[in-house]
VMD Tcl script that draws the C-alpha trace (Angstrom):
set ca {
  {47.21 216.35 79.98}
  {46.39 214.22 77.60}
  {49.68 212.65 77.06}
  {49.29 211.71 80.82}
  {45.97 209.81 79.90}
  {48.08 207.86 77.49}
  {50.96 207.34 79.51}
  {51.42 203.47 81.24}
  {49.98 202.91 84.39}
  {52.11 201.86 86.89}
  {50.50 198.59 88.02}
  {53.96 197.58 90.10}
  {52.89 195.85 92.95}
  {54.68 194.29 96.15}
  {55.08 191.02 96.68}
  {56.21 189.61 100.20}
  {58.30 186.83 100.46}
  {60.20 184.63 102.68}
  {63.94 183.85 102.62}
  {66.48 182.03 104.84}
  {69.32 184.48 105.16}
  {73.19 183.18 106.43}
  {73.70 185.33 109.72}
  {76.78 184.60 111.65}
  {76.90 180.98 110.52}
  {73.00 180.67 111.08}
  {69.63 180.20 108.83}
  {66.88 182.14 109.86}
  {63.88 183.05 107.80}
  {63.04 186.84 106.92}
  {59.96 188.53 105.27}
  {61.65 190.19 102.19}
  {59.32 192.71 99.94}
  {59.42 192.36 95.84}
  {57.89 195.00 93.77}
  {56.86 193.24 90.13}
  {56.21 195.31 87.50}
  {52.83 194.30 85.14}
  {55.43 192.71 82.84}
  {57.13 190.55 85.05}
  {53.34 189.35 86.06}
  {52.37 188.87 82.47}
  {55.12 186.57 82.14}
  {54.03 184.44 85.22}
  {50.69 183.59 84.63}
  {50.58 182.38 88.55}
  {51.44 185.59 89.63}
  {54.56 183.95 91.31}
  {58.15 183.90 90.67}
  {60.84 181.85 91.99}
  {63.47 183.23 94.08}
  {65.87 182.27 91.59}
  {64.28 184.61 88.70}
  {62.82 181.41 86.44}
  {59.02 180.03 86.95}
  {57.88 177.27 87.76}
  {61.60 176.02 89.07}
  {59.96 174.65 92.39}
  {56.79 173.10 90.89}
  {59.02 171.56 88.08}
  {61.85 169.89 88.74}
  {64.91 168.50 86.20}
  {64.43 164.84 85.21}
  {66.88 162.33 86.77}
  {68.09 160.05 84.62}
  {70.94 158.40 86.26}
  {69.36 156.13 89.70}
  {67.00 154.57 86.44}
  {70.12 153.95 84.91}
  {71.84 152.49 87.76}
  {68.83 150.19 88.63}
  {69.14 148.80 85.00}
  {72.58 147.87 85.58}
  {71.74 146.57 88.48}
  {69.01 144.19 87.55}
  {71.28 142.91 84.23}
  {73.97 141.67 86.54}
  {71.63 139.92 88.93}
  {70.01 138.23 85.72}
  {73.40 137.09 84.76}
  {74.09 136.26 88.17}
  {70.82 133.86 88.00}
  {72.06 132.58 84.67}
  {75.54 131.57 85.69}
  {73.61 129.53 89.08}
  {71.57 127.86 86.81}
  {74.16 126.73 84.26}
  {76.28 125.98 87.15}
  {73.46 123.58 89.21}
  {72.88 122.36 85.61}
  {76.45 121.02 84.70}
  {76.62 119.89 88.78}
  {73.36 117.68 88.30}
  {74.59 116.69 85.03}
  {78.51 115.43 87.40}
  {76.78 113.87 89.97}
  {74.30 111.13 87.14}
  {77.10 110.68 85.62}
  {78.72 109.90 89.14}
  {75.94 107.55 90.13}
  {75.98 105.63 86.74}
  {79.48 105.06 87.67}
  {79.06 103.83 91.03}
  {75.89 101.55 89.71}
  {78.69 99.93 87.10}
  {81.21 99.18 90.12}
  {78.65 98.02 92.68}
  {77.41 96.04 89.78}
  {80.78 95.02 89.15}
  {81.86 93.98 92.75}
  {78.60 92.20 93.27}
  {79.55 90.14 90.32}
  {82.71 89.50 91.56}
  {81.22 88.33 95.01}
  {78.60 85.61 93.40}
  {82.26 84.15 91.39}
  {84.22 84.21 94.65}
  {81.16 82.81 96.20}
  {80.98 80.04 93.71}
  {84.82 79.29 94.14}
  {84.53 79.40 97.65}
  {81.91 76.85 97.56}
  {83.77 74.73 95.02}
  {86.91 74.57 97.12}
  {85.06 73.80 100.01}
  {83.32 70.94 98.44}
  {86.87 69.78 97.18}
  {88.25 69.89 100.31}
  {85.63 68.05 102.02}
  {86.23 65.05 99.02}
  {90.08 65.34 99.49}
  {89.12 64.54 102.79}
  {86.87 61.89 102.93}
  {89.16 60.47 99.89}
  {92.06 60.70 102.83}
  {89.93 59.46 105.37}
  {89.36 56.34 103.88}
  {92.92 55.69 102.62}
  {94.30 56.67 106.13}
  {91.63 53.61 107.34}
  {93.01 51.63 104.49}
  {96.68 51.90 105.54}
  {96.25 51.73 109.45}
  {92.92 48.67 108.96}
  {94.56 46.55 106.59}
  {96.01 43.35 107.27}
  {97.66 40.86 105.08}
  {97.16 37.25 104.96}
  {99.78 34.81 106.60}
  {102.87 34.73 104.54}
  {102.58 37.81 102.93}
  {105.07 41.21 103.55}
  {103.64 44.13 103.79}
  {104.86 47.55 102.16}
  {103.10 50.41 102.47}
  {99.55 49.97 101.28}
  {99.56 46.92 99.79}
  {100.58 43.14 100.86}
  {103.24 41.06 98.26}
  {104.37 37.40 98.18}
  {106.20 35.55 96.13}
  {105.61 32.38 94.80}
  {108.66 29.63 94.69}
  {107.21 27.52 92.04}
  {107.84 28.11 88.60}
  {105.05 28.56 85.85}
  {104.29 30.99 82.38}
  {103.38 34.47 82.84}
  {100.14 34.10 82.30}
  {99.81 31.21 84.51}
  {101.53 32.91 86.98}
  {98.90 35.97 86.77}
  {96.26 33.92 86.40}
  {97.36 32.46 89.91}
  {97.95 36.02 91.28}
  {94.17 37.09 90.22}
  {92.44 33.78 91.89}
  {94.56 34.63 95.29}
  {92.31 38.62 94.24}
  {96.15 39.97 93.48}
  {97.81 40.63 90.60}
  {101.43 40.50 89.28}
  {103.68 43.33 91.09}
  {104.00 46.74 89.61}
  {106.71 48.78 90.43}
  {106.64 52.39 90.86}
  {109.23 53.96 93.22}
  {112.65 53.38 94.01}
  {112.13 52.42 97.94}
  {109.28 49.80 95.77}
  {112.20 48.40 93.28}
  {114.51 48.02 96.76}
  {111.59 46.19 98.84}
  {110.69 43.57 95.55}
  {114.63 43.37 95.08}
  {115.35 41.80 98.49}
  {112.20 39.72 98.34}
  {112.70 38.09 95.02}
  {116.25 37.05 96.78}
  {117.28 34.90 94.04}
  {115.93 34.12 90.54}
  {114.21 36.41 88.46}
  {110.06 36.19 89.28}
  {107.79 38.03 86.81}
  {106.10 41.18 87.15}
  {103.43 42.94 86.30}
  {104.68 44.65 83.01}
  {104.53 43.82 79.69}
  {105.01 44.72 75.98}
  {102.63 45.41 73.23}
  {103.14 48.69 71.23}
  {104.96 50.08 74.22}
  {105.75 48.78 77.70}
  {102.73 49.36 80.25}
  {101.95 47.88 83.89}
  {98.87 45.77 84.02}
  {97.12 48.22 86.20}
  {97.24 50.27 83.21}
  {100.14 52.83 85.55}
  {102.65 54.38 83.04}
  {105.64 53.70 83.45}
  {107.40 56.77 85.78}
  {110.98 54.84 86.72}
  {112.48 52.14 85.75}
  {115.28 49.70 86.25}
  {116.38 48.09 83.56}
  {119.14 45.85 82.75}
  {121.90 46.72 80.57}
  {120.33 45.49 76.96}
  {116.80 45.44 78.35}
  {113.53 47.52 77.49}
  {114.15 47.30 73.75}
  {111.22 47.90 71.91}
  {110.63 44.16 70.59}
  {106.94 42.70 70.90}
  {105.41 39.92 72.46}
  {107.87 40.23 75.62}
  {107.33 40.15 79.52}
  {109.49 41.92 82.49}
  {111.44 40.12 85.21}
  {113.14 41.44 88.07}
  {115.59 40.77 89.08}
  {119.03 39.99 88.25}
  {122.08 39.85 89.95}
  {122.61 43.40 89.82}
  {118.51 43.86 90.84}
  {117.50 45.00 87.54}
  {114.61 44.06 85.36}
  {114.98 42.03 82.34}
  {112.86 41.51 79.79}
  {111.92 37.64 78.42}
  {109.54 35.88 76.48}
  {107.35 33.23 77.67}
  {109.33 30.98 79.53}
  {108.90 29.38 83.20}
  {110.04 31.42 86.39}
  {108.42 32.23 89.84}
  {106.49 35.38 90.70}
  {105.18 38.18 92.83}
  {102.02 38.96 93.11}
  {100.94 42.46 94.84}
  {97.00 42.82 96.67}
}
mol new
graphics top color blue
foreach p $ca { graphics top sphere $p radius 0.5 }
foreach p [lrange $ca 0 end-1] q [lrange $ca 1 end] { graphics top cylinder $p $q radius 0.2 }
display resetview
């Protein structure tokens, strides 16, 4: 008896519980009855165990570490997603100054240019109008001009020539108080027209000698005509034209007739 005082009570109880049970390919919940022992209480403070056998497995679950993980990864990317856009507007605002510096420079440029061609435009129009009134008034010249009675006309200018005989500088002296002056010569089709109107003799012209040979109208000399022997560079000499061949000659200062050219 008294070992039966001693002995452990049984303090077993029954727990009920519900489960979903698999029946023919179906859940359905059933009312399933637990006996715990004291010990198995002991160990569950709660009184409660899970169906699995471990406490607390409902109330408690596992940490998950992986979606924080993924998030992480996540948000580095989209910060080096952000970086890349920025460094890329950054070197694309940096192309497009450097773009509009250029095109200032060339607008600058071509609006330069345009002033210059503006300038030259306005120069060469001013020219022109000056070659034209220059032409205008030598056209009048040509077509108004009349020569006095006796004198030939050839081209723009009247000649005559004089029959008596006197020095050269008598003879321009004569030419200047007529307002003409001794003939210069400065074509071929000129040399041909003096040539038949000198007919015979030699008459003096307008050319002379110093350091060089020079026309009085200060003209250099382009052509000339000279005699065989003539034109030698000897001072203090005169031209004639023409001789018998209708070539100039050169002379000192001795008596012939003239031409004189207005």
């Amino acid at each position: 008896m008294s070992s039966d005082i001693y002995a452990k009570p049984d303090v077993s109880r029954k727990v009920r519980h519900n489960r979903r049970v698999e029946e023919d390919g179906e859940w359905e919940e059933r009312e399933v009855q637990i006996y715990e022992t004291a010990d198995d209480v002991r160990d569950d403070p709660t009184g409660f165990q899970s169906e699995e056998g471990g406490p607390h497995s409902q109330n408690h679950p596992p940490v998950q570490r992986k979606p924080l993980r993924g998030a992480a990864v996540c948000l580095g990317v989209l910060c080096l997603l952000m970086m890349v856009g920025i460094i890329s507007l950054s070197i694309r605002y940096v192309s497009v100054k450097l773009e509009n510096e250029q095109l200032k420079i060339r607008i600058n440029n071509l609006s330069r240019n345009y002033s210059l061609l503006e300038n030259k435009t306005a120069n060469m129009a001013a020219d022109n109008s000056q070659l034209q009134e220059e032409v205008k008034k030598l056209k009048d010249k040509t077509e108004g001009k009349w020569c006095p009675e006796g004198w030939t006309r050839f081209g723009c200018s009247c000649y005559f020539k004089f029959t008596e005989m006197k020095y050269w500088d008598e003879s321009r002296t004569d030419c200047q108080d007529k307002g003409a002056d001794l003939v210069s010569i400065n074509s071929k089709e000129e040399q041909e027209f003096v040539r038949k109107l000198n007919m015979k003799g030699q008459s003096w012209i307008g050319l002379f000698r110093e350091s060089t040979w020079k026309w009085l109208d200060g003209s250099a000399l382009t052509e000339t005509f000279w005699a065989t022997g003539h034109g030698k560079p000897t001072g203090g000499s005169y031209g004639s034209c023409c001789d018998q061949q209708g070539k100039w000659t050169q002379s000192y200062n001795y008596k012939k007739t003239w031409i004189c050219e207005k």
